[in-house]
N, CA, C and O atoms as a Maestro MAE file, in Angstrom:
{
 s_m_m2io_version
 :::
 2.0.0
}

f_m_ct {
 s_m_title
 :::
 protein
 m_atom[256] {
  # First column is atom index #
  i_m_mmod_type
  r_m_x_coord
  r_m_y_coord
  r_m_z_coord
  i_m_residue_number
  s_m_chain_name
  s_m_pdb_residue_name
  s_m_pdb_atom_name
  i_m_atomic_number
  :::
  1 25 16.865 2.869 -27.680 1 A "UNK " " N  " 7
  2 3 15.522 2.323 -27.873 1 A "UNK " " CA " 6
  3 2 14.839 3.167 -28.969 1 A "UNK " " C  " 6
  4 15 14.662 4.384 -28.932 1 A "UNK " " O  " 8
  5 25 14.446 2.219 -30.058 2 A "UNK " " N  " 7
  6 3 13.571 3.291 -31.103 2 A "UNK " " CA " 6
  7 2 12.301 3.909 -30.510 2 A "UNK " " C  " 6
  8 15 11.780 3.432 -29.502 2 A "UNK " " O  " 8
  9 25 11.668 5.289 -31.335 3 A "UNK " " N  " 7
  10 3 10.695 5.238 -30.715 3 A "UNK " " CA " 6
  11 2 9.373 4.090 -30.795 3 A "UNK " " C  " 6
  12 15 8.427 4.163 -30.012 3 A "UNK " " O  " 8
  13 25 9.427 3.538 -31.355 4 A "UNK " " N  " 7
  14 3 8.481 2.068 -31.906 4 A "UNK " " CA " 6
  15 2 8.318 1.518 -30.514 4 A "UNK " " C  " 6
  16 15 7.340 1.430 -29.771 4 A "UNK " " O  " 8
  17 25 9.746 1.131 -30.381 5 A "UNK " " N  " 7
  18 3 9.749 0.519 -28.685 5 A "UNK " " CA " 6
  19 2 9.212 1.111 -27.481 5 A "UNK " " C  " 6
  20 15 8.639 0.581 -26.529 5 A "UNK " " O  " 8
  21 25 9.503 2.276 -27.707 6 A "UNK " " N  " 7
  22 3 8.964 3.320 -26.547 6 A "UNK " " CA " 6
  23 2 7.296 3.333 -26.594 6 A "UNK " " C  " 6
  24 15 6.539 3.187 -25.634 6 A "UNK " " O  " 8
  25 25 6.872 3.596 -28.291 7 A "UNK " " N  " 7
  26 3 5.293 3.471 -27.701 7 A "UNK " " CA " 6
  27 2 4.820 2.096 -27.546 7 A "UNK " " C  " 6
  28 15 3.784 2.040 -26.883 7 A "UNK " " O  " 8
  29 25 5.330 0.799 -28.018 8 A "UNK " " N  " 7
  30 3 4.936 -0.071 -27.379 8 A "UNK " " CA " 6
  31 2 5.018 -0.841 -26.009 8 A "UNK " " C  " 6
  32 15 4.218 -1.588 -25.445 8 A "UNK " " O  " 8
  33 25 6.777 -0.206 -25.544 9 A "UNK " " N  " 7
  34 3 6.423 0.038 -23.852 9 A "UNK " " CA " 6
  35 2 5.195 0.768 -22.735 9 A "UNK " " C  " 6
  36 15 4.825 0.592 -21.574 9 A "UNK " " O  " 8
  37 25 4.881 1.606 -23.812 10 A "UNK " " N  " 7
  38 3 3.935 2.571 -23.151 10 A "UNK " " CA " 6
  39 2 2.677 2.102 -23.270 10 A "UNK " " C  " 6
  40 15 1.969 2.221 -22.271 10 A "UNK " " O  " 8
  41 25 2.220 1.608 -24.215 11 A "UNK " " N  " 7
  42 3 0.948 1.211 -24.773 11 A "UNK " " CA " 6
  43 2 1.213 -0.304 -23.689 11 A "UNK " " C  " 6
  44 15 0.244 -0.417 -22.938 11 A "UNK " " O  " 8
  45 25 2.086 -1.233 -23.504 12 A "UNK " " N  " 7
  46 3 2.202 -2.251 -22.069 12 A "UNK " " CA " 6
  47 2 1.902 -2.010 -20.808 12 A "UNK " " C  " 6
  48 15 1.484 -2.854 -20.015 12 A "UNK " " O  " 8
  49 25 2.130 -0.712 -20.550 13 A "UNK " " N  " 7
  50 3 2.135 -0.133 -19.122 13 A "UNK " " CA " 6
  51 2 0.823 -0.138 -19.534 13 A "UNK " " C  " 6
  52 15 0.274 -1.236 -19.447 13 A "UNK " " O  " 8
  53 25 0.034 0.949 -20.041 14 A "UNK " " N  " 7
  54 3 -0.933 1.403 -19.967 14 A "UNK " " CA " 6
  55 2 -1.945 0.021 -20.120 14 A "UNK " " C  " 6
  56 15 -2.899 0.058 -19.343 14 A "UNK " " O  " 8
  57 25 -1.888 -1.086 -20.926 15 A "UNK " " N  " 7
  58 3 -2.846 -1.831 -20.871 15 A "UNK " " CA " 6
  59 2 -2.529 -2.744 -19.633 15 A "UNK " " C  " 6
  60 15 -3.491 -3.508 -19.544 15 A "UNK " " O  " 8
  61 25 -1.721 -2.989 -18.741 16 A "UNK " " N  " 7
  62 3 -1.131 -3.189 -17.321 16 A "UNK " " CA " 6
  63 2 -2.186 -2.171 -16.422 16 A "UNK " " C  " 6
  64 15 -3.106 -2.571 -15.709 16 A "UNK " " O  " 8
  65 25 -1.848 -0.945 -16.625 17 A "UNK " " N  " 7
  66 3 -2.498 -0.082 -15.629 17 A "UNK " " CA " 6
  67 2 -4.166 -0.562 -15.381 17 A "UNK " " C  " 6
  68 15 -4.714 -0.761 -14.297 17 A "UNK " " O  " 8
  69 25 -4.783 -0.678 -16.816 18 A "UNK " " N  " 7
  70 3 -6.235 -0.853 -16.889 18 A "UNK " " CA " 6
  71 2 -6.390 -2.056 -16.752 18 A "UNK " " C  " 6
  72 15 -7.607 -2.197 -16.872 18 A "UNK " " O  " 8
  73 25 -5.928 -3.079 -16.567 19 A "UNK " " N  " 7
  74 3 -6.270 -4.716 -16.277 19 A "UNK " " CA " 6
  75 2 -6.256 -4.448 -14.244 19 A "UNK " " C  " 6
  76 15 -6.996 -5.028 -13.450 19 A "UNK " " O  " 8
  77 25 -5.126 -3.367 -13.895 20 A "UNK " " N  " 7
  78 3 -4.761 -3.355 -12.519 20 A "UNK " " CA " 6
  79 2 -6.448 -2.455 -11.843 20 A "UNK " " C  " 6
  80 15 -7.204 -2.823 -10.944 20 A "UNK " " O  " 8
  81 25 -6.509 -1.256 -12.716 21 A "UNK " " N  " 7
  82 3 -7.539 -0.816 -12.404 21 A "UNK " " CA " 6
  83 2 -9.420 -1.602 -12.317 21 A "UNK " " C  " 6
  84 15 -10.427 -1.191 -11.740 21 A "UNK " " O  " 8
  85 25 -9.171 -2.847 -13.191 22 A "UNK " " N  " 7
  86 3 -10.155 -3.061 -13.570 22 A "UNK " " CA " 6
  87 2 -10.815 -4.305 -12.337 22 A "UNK " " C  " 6
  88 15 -11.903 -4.542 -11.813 22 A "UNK " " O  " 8
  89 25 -8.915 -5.065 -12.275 23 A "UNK " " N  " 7
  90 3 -8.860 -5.738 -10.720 23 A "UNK " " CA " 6
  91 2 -9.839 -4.949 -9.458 23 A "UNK " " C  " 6
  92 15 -10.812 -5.419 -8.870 23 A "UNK " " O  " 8
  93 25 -9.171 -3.545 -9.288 24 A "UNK " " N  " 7
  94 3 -9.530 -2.728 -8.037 24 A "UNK " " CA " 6
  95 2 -10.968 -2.793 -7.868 24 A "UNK " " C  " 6
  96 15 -11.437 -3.163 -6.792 24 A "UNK " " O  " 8
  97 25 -12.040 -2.312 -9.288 25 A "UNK " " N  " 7
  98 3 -13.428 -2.004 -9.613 25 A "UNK " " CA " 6
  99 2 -13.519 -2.950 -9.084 25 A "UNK " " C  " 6
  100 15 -13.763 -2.749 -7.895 25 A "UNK " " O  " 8
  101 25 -13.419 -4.454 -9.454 26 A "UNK " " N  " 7
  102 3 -14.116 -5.939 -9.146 26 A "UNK " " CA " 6
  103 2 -14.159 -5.980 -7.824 26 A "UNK " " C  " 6
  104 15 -15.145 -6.204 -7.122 26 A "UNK " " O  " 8
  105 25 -12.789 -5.701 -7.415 27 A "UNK " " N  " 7
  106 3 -12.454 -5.900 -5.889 27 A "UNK " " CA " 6
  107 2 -13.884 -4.782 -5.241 27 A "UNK " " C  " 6
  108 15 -14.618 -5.493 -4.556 27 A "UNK " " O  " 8
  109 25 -14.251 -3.752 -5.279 28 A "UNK " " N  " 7
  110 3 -15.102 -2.721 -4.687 28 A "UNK " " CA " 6
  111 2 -15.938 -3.156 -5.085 28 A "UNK " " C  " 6
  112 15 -16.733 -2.967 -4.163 28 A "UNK " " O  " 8
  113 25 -16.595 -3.779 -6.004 29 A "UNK " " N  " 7
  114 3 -18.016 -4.218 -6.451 29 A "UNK " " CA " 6
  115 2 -18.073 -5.417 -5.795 29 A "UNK " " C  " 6
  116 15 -19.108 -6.031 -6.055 29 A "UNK " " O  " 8
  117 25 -17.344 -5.962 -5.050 30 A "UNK " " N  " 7
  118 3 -17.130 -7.459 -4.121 30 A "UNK " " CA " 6
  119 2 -17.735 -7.067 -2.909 30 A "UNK " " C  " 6
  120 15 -18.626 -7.639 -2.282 30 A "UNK " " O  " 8
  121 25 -16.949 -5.684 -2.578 31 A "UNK " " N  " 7
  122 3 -16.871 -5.572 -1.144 31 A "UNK " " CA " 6
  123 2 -17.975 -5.142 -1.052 31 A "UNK " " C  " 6
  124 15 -18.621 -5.547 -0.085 31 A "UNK " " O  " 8
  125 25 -18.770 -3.965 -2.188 32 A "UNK " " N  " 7
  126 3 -20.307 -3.567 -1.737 32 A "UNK " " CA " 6
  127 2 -20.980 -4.461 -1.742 32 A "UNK " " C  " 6
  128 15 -21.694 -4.542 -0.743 32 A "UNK " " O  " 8
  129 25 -21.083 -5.187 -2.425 33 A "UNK " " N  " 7
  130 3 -21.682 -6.463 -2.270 33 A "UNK " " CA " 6
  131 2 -22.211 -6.894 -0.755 33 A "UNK " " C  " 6
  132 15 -23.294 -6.777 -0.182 33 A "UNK " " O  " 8
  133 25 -20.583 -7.592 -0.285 34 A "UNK " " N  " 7
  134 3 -20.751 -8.288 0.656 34 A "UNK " " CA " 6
  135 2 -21.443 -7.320 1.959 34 A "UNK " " C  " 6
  136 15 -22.181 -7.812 2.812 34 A "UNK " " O  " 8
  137 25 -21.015 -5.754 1.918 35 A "UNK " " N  " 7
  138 3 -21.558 -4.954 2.767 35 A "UNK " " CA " 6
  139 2 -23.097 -4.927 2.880 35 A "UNK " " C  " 6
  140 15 -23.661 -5.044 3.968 35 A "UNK " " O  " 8
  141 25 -23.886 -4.734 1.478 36 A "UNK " " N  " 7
  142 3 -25.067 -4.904 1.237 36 A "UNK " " CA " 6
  143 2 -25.607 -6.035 1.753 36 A "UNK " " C  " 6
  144 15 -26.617 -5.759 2.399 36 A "UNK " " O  " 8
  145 25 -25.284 -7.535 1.734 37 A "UNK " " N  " 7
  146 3 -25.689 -8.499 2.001 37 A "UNK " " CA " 6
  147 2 -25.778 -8.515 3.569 37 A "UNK " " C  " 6
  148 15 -26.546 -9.173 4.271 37 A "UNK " " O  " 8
  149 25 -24.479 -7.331 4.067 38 A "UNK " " N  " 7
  150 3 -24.328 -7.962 5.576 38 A "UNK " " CA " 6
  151 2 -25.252 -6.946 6.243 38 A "UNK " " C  " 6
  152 15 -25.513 -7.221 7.415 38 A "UNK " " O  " 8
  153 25 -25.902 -5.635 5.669 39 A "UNK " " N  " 7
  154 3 -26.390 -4.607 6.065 39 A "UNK " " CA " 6
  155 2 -28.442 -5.442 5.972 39 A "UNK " " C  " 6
  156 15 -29.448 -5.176 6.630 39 A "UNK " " O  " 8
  157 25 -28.227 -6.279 5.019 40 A "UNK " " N  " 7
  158 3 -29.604 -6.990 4.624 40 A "UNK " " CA " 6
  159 2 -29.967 -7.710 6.178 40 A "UNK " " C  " 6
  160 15 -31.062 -7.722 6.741 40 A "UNK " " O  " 8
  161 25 -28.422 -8.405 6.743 41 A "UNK " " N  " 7
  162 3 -28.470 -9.345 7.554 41 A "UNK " " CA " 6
  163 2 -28.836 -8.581 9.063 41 A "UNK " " C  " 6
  164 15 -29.695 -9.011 9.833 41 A "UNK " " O  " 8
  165 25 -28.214 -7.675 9.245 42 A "UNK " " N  " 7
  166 3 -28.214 -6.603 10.523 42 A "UNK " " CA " 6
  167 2 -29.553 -6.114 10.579 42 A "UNK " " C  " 6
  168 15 -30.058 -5.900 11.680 42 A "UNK " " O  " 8
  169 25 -30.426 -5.835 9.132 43 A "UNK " " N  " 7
  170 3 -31.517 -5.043 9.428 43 A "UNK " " CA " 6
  171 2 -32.481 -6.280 9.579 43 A "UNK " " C  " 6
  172 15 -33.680 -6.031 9.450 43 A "UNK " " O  " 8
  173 25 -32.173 -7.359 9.792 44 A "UNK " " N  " 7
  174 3 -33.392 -8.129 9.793 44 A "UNK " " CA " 6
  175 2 -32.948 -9.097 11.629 44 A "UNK " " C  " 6
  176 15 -33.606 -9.877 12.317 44 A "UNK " " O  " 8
  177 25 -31.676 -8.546 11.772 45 A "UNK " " N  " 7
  178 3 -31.464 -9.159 13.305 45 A "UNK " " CA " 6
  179 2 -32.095 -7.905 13.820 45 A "UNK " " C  " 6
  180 15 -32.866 -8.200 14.734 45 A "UNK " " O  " 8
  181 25 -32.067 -6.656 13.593 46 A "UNK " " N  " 7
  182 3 -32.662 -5.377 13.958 46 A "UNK " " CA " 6
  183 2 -33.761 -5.237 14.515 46 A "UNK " " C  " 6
  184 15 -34.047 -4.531 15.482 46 A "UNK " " O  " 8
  185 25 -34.603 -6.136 13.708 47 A "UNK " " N  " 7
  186 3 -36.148 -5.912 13.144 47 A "UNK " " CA " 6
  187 2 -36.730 -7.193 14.361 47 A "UNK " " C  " 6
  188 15 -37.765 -7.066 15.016 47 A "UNK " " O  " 8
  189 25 -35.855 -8.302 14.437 48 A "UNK " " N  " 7
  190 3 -35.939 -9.693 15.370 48 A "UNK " " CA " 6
  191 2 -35.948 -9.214 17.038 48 A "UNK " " C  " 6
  192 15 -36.473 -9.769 18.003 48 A "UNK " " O  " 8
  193 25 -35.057 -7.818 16.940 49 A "UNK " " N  " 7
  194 3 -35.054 -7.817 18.286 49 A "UNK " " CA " 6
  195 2 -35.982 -6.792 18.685 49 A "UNK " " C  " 6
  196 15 -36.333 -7.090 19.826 49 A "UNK " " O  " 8
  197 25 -36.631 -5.598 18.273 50 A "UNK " " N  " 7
  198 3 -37.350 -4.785 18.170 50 A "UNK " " CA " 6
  199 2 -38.607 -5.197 18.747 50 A "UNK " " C  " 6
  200 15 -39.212 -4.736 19.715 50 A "UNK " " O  " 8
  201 25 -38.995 -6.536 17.658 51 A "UNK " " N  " 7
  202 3 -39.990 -7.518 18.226 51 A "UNK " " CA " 6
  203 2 -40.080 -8.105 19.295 51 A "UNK " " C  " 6
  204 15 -41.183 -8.270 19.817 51 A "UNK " " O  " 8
  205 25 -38.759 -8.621 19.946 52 A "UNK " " N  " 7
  206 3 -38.857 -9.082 20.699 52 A "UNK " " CA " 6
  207 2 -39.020 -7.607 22.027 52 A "UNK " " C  " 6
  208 15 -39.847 -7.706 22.933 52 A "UNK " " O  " 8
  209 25 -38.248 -6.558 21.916 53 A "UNK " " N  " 7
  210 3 -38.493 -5.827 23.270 53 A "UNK " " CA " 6
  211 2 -40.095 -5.494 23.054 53 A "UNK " " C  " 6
  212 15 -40.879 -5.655 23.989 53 A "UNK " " O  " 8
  213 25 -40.608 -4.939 21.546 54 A "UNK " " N  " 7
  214 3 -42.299 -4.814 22.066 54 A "UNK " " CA " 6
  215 2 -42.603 -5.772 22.297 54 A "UNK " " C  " 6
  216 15 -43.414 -5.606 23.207 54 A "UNK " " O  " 8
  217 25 -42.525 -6.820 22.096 55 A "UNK " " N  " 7
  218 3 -43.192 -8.111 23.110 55 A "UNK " " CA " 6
  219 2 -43.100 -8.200 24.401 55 A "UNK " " C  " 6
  220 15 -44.067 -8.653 25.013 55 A "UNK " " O  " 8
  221 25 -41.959 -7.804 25.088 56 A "UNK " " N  " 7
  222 3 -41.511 -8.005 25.981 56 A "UNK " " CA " 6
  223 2 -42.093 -7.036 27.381 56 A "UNK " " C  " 6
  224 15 -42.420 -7.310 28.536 56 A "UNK " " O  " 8
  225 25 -41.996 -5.509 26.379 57 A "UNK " " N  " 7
  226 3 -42.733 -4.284 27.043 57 A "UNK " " CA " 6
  227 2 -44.281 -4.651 27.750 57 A "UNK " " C  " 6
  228 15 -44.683 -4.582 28.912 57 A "UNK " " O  " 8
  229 25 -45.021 -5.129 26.290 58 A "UNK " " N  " 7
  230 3 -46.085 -5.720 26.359 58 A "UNK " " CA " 6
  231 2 -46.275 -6.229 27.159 58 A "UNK " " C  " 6
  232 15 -47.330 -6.053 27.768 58 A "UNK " " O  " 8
  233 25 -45.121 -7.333 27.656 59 A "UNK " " N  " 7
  234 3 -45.846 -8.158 28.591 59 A "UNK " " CA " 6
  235 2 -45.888 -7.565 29.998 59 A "UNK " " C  " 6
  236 15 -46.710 -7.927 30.840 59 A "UNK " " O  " 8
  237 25 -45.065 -6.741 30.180 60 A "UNK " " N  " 7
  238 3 -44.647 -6.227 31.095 60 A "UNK " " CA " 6
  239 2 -45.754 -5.098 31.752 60 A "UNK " " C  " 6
  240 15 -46.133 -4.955 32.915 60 A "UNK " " O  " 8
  241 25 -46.060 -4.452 30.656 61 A "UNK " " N  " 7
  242 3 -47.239 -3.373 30.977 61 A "UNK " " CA " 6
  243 2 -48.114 -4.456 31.662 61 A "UNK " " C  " 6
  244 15 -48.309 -4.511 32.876 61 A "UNK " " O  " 8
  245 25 -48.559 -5.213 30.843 62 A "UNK " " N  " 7
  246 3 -49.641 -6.568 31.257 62 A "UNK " " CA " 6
  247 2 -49.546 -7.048 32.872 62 A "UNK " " C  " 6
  248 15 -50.580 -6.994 33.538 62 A "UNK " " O  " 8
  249 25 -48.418 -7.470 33.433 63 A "UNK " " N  " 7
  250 3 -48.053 -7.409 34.317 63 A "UNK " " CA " 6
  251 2 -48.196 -6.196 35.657 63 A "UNK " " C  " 6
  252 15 -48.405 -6.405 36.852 63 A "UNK " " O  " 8
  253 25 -48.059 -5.318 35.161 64 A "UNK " " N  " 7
  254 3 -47.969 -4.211 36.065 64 A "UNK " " CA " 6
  255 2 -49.162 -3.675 36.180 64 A "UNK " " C  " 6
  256 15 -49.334 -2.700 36.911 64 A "UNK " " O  " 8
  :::
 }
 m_bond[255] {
  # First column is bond index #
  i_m_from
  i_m_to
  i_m_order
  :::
  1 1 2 1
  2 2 3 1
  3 3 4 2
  4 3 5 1
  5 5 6 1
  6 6 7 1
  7 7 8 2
  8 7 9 1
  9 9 10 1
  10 10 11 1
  11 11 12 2
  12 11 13 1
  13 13 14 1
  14 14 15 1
  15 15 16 2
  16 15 17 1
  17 17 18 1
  18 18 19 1
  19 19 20 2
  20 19 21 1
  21 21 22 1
  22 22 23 1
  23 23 24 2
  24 23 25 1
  25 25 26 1
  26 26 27 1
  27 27 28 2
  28 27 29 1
  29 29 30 1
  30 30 31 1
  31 31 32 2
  32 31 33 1
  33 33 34 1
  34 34 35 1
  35 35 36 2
  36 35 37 1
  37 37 38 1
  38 38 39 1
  39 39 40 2
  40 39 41 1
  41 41 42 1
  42 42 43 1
  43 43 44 2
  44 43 45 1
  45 45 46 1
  46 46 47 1
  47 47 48 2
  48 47 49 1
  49 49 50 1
  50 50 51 1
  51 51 52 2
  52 51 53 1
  53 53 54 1
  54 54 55 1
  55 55 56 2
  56 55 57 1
  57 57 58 1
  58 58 59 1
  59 59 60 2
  60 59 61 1
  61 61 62 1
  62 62 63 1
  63 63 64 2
  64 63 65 1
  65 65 66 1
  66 66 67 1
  67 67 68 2
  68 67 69 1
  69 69 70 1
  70 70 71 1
  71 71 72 2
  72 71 73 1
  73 73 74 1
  74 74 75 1
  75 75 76 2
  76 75 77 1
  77 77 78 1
  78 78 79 1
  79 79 80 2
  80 79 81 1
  81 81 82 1
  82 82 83 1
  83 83 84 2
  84 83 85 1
  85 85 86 1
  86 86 87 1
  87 87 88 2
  88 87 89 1
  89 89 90 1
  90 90 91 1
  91 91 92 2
  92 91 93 1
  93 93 94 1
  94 94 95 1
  95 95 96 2
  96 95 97 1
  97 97 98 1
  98 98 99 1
  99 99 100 2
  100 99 101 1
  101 101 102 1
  102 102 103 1
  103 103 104 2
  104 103 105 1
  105 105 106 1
  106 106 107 1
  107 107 108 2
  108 107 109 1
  109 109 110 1
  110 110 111 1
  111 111 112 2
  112 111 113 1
  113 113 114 1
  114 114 115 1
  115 115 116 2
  116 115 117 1
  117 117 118 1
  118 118 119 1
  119 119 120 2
  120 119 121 1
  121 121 122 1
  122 122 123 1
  123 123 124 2
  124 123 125 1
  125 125 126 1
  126 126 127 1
  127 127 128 2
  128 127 129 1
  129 129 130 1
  130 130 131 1
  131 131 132 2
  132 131 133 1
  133 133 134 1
  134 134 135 1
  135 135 136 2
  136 135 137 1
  137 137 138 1
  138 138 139 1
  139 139 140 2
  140 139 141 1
  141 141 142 1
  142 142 143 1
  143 143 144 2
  144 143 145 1
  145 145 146 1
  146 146 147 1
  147 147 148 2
  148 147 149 1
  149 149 150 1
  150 150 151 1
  151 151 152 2
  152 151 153 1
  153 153 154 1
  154 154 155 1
  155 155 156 2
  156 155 157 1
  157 157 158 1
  158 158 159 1
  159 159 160 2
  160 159 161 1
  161 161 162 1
  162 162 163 1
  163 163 164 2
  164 163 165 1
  165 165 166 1
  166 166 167 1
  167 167 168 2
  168 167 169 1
  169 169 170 1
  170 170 171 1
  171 171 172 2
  172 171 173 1
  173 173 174 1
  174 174 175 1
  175 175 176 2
  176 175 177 1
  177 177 178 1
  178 178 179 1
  179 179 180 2
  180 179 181 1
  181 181 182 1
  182 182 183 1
  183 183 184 2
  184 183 185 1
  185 185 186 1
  186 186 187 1
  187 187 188 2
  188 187 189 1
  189 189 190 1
  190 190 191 1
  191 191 192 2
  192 191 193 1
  193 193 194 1
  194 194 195 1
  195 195 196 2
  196 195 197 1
  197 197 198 1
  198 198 199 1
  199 199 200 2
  200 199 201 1
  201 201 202 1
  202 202 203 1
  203 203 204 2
  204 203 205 1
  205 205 206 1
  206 206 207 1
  207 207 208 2
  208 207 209 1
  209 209 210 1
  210 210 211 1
  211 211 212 2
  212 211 213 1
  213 213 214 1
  214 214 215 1
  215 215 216 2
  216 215 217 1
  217 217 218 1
  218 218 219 1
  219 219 220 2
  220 219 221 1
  221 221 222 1
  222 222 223 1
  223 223 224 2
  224 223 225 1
  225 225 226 1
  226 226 227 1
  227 227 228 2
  228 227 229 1
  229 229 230 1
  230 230 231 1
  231 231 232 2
  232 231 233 1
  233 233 234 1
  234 234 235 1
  235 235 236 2
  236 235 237 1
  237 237 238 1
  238 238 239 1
  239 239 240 2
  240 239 241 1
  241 241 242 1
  242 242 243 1
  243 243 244 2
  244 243 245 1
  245 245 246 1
  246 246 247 1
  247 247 248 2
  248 247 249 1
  249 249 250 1
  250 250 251 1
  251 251 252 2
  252 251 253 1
  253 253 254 1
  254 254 255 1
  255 255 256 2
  :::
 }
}
């Protein structure tokens, strides 16, 4: 194999490696994503039920 071949094997890998790496980034910028969206979703079922036990306390003191 000349060396010609060799750095254009190498220079293949390497632009392989960074298309593979660039996959991974997308893939992690997906997943924060979807984490963020689902952490948006939790803090607002959070916030739904919170309400509901001081309501609930409330009524309860009221009661007693």
């Amino acid at each position: 194999m000349s060396k010609l071949q060799e750095v254009e094997k190498e220079i293949e890998r390497l632009r392989d490696l960074v298309a593979e790496k660039k996959k991974q980034k997308r893939r992690i910028a997906d997943a924060l994503s979807l984490l963020e969206s689902n952490k948006e979703d939790l803090l607002g079922e959070l916030d739904d039920l919170l309400s509901n036990l001081t309501y609930y306390y409330q009524k309860h003191k009221e009661l007693s």
